[in-house]
N, CA, C and O atoms as a Maestro MAE file, in Angstrom:
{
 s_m_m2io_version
 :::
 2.0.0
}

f_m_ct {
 s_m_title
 :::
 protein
 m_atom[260] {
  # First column is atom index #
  i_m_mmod_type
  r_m_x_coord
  r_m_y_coord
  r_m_z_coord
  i_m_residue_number
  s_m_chain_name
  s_m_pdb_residue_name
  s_m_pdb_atom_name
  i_m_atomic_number
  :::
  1 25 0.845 -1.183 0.000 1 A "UNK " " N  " 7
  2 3 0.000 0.000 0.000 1 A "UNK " " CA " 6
  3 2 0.889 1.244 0.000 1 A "UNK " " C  " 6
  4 15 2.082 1.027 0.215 1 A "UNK " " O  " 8
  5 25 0.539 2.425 -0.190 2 A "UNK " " N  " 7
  6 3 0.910 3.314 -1.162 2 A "UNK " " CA " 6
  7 2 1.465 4.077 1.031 2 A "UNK " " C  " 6
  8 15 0.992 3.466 1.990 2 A "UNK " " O  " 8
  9 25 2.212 5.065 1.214 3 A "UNK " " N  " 7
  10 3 2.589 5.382 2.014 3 A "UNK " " CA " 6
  11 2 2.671 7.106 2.230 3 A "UNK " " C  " 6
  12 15 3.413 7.684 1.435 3 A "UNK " " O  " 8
  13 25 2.110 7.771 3.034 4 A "UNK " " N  " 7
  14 3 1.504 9.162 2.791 4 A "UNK " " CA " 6
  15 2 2.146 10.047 4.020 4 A "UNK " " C  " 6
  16 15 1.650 9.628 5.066 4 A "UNK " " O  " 8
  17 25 2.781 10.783 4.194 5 A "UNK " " N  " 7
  18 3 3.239 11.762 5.615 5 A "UNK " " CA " 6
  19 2 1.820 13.247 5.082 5 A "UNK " " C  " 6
  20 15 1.493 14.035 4.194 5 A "UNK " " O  " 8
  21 25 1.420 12.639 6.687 6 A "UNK " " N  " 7
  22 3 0.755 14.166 6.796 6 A "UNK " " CA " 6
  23 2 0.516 15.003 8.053 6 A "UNK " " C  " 6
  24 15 0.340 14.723 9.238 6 A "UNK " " O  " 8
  25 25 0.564 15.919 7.481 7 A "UNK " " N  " 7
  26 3 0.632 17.273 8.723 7 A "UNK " " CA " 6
  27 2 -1.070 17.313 8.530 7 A "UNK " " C  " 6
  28 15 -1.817 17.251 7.554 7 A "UNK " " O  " 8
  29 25 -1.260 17.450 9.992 8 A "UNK " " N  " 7
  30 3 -2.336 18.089 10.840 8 A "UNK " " CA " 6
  31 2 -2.499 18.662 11.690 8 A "UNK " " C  " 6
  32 15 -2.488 18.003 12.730 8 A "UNK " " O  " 8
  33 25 -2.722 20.038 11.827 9 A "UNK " " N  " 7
  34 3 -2.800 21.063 12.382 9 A "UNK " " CA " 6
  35 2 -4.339 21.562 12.875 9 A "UNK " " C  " 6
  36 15 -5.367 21.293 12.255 9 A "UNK " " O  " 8
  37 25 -4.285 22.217 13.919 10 A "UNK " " N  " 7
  38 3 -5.489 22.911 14.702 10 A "UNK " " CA " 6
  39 2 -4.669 23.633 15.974 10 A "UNK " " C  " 6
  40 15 -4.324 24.752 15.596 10 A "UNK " " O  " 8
  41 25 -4.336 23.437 17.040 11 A "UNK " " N  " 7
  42 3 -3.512 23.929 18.299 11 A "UNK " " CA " 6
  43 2 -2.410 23.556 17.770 11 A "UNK " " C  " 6
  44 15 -1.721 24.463 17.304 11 A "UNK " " O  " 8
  45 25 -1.853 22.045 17.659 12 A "UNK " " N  " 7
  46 3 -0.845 21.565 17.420 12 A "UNK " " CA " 6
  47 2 -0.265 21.077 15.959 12 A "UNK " " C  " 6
  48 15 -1.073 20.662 15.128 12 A "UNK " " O  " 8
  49 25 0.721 21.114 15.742 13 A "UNK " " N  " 7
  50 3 1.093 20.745 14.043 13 A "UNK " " CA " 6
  51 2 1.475 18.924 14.248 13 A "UNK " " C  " 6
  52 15 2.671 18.710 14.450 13 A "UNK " " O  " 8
  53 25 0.701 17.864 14.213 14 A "UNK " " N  " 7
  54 3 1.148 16.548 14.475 14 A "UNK " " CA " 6
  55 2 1.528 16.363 13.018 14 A "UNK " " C  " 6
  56 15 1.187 16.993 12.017 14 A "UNK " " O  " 8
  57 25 2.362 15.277 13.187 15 A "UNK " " N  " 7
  58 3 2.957 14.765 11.742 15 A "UNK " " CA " 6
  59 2 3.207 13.061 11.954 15 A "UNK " " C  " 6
  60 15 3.924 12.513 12.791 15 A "UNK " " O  " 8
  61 25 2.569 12.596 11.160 16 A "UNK " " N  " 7
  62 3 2.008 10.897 10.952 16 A "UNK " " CA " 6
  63 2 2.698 10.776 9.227 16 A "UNK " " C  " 6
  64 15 2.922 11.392 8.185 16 A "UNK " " O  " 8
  65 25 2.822 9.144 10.109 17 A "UNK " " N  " 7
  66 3 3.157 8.491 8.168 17 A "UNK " " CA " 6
  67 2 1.857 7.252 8.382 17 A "UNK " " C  " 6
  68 15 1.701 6.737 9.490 17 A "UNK " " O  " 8
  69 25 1.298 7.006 7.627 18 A "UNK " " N  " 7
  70 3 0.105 6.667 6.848 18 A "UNK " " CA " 6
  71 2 0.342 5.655 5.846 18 A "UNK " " C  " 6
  72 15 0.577 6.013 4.692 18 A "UNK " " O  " 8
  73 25 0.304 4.291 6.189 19 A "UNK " " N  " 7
  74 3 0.385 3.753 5.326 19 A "UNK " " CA " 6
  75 2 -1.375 3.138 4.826 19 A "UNK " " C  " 6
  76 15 -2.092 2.554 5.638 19 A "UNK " " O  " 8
  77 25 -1.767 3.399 3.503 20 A "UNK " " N  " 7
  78 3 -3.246 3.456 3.613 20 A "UNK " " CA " 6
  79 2 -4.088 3.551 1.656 20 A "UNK " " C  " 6
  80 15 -3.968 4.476 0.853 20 A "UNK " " O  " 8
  81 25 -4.599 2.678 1.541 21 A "UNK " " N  " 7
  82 3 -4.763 3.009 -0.199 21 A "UNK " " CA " 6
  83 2 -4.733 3.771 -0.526 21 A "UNK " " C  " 6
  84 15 -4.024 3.768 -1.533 21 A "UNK " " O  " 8
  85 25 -5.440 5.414 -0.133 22 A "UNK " " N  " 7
  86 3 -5.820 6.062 -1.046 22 A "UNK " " CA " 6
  87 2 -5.257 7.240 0.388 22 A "UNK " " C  " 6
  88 15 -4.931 6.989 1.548 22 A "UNK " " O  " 8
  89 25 -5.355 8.573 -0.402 23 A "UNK " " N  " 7
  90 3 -5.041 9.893 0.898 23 A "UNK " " CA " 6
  91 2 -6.491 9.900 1.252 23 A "UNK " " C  " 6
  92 15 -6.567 10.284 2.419 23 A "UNK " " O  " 8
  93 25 -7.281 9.731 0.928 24 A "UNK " " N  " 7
  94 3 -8.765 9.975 1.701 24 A "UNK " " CA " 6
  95 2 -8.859 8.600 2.932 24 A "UNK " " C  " 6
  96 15 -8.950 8.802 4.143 24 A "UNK " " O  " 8
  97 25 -8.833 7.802 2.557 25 A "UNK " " N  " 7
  98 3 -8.715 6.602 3.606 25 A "UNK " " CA " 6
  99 2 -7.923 7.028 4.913 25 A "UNK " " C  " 6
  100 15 -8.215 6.943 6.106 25 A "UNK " " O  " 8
  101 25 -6.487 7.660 4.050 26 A "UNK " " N  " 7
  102 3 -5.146 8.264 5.150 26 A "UNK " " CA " 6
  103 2 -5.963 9.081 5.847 26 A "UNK " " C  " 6
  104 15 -6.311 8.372 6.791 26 A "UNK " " O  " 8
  105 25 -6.466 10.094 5.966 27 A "UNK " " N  " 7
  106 3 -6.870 11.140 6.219 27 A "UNK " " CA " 6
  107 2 -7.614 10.918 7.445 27 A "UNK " " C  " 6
  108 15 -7.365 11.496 8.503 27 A "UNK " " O  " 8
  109 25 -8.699 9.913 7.241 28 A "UNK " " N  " 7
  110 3 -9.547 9.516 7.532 28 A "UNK " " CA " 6
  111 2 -9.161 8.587 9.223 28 A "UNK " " C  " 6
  112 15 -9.612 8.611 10.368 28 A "UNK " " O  " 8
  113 25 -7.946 7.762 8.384 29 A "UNK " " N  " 7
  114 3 -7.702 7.106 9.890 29 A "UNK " " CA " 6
  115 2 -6.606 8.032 11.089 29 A "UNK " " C  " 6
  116 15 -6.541 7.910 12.312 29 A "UNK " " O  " 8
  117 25 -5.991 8.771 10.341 30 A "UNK " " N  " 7
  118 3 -5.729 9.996 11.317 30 A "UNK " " CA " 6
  119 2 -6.326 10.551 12.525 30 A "UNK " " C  " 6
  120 15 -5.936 10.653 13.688 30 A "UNK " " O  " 8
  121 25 -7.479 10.905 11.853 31 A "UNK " " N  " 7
  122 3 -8.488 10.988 12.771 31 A "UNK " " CA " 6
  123 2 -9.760 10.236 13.302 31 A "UNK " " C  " 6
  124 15 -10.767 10.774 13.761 31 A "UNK " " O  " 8
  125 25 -9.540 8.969 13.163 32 A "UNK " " N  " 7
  126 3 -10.588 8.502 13.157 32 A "UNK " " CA " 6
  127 2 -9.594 6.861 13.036 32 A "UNK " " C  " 6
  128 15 -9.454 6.189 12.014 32 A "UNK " " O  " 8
  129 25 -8.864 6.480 14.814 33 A "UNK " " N  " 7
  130 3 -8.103 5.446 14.436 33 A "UNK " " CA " 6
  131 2 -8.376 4.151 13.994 33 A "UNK " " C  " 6
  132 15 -7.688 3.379 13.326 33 A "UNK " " O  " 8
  133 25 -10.268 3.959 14.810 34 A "UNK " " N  " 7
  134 3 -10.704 2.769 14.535 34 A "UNK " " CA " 6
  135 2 -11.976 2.447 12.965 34 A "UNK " " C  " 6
  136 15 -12.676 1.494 12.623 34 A "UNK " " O  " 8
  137 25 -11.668 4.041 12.329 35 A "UNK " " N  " 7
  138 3 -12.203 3.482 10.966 35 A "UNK " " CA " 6
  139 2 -12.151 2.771 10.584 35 A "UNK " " C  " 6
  140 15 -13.093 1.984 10.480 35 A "UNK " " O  " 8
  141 25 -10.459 2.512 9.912 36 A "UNK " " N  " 7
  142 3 -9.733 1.908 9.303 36 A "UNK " " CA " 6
  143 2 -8.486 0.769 10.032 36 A "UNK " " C  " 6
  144 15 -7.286 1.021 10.142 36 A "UNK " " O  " 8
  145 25 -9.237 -0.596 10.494 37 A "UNK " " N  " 7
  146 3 -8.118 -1.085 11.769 37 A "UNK " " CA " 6
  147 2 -7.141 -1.338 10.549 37 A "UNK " " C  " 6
  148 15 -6.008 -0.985 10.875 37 A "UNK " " O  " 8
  149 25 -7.184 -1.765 9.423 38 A "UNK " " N  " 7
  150 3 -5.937 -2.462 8.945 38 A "UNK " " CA " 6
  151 2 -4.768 -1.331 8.356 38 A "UNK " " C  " 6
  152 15 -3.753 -1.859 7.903 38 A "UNK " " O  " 8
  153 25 -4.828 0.271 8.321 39 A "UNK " " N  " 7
  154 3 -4.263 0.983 7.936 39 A "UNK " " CA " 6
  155 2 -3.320 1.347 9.443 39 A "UNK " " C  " 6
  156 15 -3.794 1.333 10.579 39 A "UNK " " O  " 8
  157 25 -2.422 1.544 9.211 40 A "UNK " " N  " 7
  158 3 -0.931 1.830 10.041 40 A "UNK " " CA " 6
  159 2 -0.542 2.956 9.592 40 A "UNK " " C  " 6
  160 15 -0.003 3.366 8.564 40 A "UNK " " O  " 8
  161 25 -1.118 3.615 11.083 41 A "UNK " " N  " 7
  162 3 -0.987 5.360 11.434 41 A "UNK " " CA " 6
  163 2 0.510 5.697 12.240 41 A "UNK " " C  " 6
  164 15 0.237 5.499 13.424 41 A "UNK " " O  " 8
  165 25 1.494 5.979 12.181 42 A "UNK " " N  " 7
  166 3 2.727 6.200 13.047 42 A "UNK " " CA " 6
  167 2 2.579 8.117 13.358 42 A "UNK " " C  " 6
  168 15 2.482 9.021 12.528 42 A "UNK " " O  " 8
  169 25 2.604 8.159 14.374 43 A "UNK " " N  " 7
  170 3 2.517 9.439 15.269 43 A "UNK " " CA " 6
  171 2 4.037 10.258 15.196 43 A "UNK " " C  " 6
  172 15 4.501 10.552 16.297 43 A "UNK " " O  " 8
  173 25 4.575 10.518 14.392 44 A "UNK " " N  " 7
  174 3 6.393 10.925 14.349 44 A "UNK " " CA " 6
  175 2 6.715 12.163 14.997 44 A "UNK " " C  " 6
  176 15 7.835 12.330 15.481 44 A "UNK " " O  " 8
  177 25 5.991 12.882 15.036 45 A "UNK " " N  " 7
  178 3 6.180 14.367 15.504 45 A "UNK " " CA " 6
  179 2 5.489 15.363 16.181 45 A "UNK " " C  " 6
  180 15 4.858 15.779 15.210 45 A "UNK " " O  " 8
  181 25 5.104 16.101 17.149 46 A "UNK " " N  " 7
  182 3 4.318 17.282 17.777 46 A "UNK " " CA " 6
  183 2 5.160 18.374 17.671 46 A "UNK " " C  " 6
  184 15 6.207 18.436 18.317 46 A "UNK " " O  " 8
  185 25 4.682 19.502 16.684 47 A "UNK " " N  " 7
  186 3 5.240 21.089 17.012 47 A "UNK " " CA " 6
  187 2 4.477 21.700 17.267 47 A "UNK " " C  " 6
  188 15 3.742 22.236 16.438 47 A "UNK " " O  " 8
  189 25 4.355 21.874 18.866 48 A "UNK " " N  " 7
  190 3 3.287 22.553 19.579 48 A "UNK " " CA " 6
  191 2 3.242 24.632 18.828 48 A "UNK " " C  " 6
  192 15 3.256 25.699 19.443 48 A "UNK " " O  " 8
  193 25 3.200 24.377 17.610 49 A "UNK " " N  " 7
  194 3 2.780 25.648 17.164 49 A "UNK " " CA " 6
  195 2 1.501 25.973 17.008 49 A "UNK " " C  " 6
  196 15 0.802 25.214 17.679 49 A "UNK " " O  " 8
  197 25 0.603 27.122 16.154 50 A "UNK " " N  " 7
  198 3 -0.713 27.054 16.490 50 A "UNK " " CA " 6
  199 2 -1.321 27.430 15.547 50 A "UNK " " C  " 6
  200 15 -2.343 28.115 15.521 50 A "UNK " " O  " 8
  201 25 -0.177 26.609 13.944 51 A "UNK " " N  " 7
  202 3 -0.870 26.954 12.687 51 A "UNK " " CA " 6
  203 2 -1.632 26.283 12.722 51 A "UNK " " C  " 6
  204 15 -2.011 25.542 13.629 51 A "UNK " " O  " 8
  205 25 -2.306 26.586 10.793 52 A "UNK " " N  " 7
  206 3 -3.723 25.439 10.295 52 A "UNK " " CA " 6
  207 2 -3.126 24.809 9.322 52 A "UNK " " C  " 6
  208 15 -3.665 24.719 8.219 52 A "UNK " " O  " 8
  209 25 -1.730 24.194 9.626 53 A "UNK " " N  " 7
  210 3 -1.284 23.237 8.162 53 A "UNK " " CA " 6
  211 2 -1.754 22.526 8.425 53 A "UNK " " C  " 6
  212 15 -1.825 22.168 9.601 53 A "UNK " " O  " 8
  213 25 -2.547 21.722 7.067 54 A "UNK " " N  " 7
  214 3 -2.679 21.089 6.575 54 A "UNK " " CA " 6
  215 2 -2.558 20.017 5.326 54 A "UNK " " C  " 6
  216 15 -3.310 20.101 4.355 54 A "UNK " " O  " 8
  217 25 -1.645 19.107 5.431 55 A "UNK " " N  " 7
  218 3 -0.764 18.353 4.301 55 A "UNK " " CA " 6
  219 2 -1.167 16.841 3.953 55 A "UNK " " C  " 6
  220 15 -1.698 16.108 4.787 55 A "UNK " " O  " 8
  221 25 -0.927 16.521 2.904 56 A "UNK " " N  " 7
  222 3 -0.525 15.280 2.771 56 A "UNK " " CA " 6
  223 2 0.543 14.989 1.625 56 A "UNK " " C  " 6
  224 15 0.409 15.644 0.592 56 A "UNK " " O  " 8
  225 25 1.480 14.170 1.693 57 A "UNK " " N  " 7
  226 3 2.234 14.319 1.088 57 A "UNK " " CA " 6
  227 2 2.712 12.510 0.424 57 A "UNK " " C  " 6
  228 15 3.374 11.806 1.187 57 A "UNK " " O  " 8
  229 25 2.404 12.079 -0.639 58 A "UNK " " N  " 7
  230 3 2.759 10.893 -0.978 58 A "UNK " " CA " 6
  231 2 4.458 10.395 -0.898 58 A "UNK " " C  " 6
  232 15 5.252 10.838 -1.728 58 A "UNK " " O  " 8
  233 25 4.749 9.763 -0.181 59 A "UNK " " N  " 7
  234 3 6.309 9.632 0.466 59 A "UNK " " CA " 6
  235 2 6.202 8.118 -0.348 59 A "UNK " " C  " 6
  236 15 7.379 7.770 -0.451 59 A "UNK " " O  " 8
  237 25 5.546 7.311 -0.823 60 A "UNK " " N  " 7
  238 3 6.052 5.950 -1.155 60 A "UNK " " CA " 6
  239 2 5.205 5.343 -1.850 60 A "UNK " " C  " 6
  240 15 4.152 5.052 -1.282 60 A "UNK " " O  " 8
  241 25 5.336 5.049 -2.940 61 A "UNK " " N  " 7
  242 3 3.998 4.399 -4.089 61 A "UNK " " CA " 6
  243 2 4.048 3.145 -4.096 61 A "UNK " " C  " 6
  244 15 5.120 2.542 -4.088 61 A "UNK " " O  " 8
  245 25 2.962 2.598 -4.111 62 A "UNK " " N  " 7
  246 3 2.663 0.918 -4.650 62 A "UNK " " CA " 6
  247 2 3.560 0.676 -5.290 62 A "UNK " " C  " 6
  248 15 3.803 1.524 -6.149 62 A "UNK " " O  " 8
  249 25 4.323 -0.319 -5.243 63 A "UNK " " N  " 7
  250 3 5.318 -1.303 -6.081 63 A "UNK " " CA " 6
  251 2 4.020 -2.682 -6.819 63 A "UNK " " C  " 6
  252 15 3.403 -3.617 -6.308 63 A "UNK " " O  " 8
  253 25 4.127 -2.048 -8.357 64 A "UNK " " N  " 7
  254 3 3.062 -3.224 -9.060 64 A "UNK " " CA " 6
  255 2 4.204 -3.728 -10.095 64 A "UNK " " C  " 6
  256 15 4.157 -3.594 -11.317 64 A "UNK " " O  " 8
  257 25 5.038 -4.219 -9.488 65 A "UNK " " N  " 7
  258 3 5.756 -5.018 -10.120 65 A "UNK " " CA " 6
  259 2 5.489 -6.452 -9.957 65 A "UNK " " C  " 6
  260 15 6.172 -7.280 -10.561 65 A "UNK " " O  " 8
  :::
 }
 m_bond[259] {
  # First column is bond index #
  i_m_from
  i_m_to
  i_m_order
  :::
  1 1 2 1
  2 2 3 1
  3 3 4 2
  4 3 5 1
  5 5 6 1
  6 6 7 1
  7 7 8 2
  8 7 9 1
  9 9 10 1
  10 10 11 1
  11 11 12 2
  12 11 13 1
  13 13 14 1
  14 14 15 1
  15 15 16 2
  16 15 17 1
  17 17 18 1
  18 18 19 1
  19 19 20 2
  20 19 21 1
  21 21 22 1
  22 22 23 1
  23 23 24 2
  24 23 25 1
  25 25 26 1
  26 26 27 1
  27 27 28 2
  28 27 29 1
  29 29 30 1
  30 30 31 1
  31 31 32 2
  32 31 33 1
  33 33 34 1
  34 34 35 1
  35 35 36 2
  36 35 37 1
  37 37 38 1
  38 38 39 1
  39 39 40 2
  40 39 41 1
  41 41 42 1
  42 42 43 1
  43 43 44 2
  44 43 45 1
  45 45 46 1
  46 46 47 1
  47 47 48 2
  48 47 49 1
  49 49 50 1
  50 50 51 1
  51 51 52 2
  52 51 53 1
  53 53 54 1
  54 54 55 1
  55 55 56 2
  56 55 57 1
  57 57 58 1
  58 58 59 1
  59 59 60 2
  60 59 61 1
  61 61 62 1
  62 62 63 1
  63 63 64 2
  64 63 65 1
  65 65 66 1
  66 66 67 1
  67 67 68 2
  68 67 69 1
  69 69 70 1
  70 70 71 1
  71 71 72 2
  72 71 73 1
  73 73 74 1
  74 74 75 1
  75 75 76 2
  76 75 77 1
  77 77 78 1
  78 78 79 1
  79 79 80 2
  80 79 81 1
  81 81 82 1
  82 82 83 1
  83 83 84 2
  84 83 85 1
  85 85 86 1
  86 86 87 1
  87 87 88 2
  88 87 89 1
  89 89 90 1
  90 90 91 1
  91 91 92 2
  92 91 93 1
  93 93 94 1
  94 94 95 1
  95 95 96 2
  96 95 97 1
  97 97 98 1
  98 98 99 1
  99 99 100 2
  100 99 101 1
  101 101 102 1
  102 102 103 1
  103 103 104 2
  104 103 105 1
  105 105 106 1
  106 106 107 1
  107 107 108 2
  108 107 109 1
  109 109 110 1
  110 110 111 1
  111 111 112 2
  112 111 113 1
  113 113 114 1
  114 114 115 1
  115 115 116 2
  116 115 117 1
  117 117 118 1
  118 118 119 1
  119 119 120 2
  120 119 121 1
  121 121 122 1
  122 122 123 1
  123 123 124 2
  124 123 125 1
  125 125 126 1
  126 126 127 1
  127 127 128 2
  128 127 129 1
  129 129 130 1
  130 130 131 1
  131 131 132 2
  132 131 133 1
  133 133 134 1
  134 134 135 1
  135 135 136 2
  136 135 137 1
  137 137 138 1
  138 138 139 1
  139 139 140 2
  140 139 141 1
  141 141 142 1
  142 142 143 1
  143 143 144 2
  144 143 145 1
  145 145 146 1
  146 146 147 1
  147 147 148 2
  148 147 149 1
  149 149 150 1
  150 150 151 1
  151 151 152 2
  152 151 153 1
  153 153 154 1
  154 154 155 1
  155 155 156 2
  156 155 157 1
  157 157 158 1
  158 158 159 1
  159 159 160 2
  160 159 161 1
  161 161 162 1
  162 162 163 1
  163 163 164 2
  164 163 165 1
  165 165 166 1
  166 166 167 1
  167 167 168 2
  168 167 169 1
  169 169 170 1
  170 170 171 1
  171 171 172 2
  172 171 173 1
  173 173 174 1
  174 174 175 1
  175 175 176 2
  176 175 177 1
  177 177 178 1
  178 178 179 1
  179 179 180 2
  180 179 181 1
  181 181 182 1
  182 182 183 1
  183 183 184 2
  184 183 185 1
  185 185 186 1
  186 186 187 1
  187 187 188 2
  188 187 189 1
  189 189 190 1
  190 190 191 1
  191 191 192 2
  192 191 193 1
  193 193 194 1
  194 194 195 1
  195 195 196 2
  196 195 197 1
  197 197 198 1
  198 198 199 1
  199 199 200 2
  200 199 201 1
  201 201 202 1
  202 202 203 1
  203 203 204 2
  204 203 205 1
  205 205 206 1
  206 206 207 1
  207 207 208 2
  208 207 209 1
  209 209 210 1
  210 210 211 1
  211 211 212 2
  212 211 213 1
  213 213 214 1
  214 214 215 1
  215 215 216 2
  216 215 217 1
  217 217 218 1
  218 218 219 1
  219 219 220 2
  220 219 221 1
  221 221 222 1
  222 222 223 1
  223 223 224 2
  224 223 225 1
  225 225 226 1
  226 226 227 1
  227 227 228 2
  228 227 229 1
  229 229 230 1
  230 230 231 1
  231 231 232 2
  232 231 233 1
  233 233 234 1
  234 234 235 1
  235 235 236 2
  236 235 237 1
  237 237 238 1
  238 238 239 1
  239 239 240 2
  240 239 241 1
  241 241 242 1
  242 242 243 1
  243 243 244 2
  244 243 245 1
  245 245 246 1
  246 246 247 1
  247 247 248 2
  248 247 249 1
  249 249 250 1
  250 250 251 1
  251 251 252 2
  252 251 253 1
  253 253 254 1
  254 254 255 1
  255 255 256 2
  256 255 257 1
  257 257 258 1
  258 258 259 1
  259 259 260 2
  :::
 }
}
């Protein structure tokens, strides 16, 4: 499955890698851990700043070899 880093922001800027089919699925189990049990959310970072980033960023594509 395809592998996604994303920033989410509101008080805090958290930053997760997402491994998950699609960025909407990603997105989804971010917030929402028991949507999606078989997607693997990793928690990597807190920068207690007090932007509204909001990211996703495709870090690793399906291998269809």
């Amino acid at each position: 499955m395809p592998r996604y880093k994303i920033i989410a922001s509101n008080r805090y800027s958290d930053e997760y890698i997402v491994t998950a089919e699609n960025e909407e699925q990603a997105w989804e189990a971010v917030y929402d851990e028991d949507a999606f049990p078989d997607v693997e959310v990793v928690h990597i970072k807190n920068n207690c700043v007090g932007s509204d980033i909001m990211e996703c960023e495709l870090i690793e594509e399906e291998d269809n070899a």
